[in-house]
C-alpha positions in Angstrom: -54.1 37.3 152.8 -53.5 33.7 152.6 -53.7 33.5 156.2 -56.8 35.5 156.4 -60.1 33.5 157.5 -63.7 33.9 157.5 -65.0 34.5 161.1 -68.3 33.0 159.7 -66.9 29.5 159.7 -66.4 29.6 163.3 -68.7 28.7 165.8 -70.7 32.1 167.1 -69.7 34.2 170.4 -71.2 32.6 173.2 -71.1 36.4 174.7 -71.1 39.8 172.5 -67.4 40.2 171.4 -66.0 43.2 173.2 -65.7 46.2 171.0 -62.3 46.5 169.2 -60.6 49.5 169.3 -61.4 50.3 165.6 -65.4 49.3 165.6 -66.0 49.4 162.3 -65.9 47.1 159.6 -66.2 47.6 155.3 -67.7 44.6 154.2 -67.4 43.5 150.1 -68.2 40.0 149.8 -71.8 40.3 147.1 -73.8 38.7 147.1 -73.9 37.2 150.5 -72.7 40.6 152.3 -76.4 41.5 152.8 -77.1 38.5 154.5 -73.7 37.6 156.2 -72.6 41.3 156.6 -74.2 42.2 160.0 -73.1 38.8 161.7 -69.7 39.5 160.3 -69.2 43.0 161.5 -70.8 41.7 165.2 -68.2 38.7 165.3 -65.4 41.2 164.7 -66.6 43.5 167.3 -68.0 46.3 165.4 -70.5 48.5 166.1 -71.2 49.9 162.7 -70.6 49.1 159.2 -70.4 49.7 155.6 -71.0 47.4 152.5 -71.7 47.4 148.8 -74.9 47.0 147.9 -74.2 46.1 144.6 -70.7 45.7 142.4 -68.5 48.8 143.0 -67.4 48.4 139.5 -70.5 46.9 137.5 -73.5 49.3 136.5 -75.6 46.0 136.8 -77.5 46.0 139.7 -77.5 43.3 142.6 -81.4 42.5 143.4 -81.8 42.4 147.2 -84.5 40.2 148.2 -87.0 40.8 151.1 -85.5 37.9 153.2 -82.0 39.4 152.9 -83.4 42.9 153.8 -85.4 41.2 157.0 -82.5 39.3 157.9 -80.0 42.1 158.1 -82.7 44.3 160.0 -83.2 41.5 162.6 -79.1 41.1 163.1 -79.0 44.9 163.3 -81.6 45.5 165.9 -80.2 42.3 167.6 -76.8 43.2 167.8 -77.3 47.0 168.0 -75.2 47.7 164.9 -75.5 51.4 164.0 -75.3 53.2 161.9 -75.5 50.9 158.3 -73.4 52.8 155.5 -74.2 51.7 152.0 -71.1 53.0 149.5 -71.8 53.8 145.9 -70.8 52.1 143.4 -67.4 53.3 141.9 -68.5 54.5 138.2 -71.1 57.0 139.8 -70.1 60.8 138.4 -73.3 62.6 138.9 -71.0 65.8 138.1 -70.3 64.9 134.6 -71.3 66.0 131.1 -71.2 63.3 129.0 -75.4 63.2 129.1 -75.4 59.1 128.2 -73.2 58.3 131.6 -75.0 61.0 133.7 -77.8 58.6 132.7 -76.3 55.8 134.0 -74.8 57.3 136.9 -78.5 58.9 137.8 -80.1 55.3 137.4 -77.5 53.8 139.5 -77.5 56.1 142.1 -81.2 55.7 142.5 -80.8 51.8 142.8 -78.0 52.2 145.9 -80.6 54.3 147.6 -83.6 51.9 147.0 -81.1 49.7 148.4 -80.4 51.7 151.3 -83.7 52.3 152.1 -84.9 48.3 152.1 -82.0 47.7 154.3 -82.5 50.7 156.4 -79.0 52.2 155.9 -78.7 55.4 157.8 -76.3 56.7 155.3 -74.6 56.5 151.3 -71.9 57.2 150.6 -71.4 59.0 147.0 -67.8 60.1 145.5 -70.1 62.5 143.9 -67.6 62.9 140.4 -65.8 65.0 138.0 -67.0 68.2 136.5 -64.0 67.6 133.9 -65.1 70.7 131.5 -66.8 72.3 133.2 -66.2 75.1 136.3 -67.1 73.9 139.5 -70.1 75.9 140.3 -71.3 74.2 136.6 -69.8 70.7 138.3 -71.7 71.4 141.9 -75.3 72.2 139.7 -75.0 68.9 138.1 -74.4 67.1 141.4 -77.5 68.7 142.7 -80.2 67.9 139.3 -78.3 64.5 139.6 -78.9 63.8 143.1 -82.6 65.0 143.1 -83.5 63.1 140.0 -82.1 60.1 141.5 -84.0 60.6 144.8 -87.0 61.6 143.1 -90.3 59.5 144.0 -88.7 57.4 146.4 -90.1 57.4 150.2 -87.7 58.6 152.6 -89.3 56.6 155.6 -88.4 52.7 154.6 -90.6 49.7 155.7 -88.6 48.3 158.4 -87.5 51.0 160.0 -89.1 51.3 163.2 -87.9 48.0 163.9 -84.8 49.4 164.4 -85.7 51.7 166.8 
């Protein structure tokens, strides 16, 4: 690692980098991945990514402004990066019991698709949890009232997204 150096501190491509043979890229960095991320994964010659949108270990939120969310559209369009993966944060377990965490986990999950939806992901990416206690048909109903409480009264069409297109 102590070799390792950021491909944002040199100058840009004069030409589109050609596409490496693994053309994807998992960008952590917060909070500048959401507005560094999409040149990043185009100066490594990826055509797709995935990034945090908040701390993969923190249940507080990272706010994404509207400039970040414009910004990474425009580098997406611009570079023809597809699809956008957002991964869910780490402490996530919309299978569990514990009614207090499922509360947590519910609200969180809600903010990484608000998330994905302002930056026009295509996908989430959700380690869904344990069903510790419980049988998995038990586990698997949790998941599902987790999930659609979590979803619930958000728009699935984003502002943006036909700029993508």
């Amino acid at each position: 690692m102590a070799d390792e150096q950021d491909i944002l501190k040199r100058l840009p491509p004069k030409q589109p980098p050609r596409l490496t043979s693994a053309a994807s890229a998992f960008i952590r960095r917060l909070p500048e991945a959401c507005t560094n991320a999409a040149e990043r994964a185009y100066r490594l010659g990826c055509n797709t990514f995935q990034i945090f949108s908040s701390s993969p270990r923190q249940w507080a939120p990272y706010e994404l402004g509207e400039g970040q969310c414009t910004e990474m559209n425009r580098l997406r369009a611009a570079y023809d990066l597809r699809p956008l993966v957002i991964h869910a944060n780490y402490l996530v377990n919309m299978a569990g019991s514990n009614e207090l965490f499922l509360q947590k986990s519910t609200a969180a999950f809600h903010g990484e698709i608000e998330r994905a939806l302002a930056l026009c992901a295509e996908y989430v990416v959700l380690h869904p949890g344990s069903f510790r206690g419980a049988d998995r048909e038990q586990g698997l109903s949790r998941i599902v009232a987790a999930i659609k409480a979590a979803t619930q009264g958000l728009d699935s069409h984003p502002i943006g997204a036909d700029h993508l297109d």
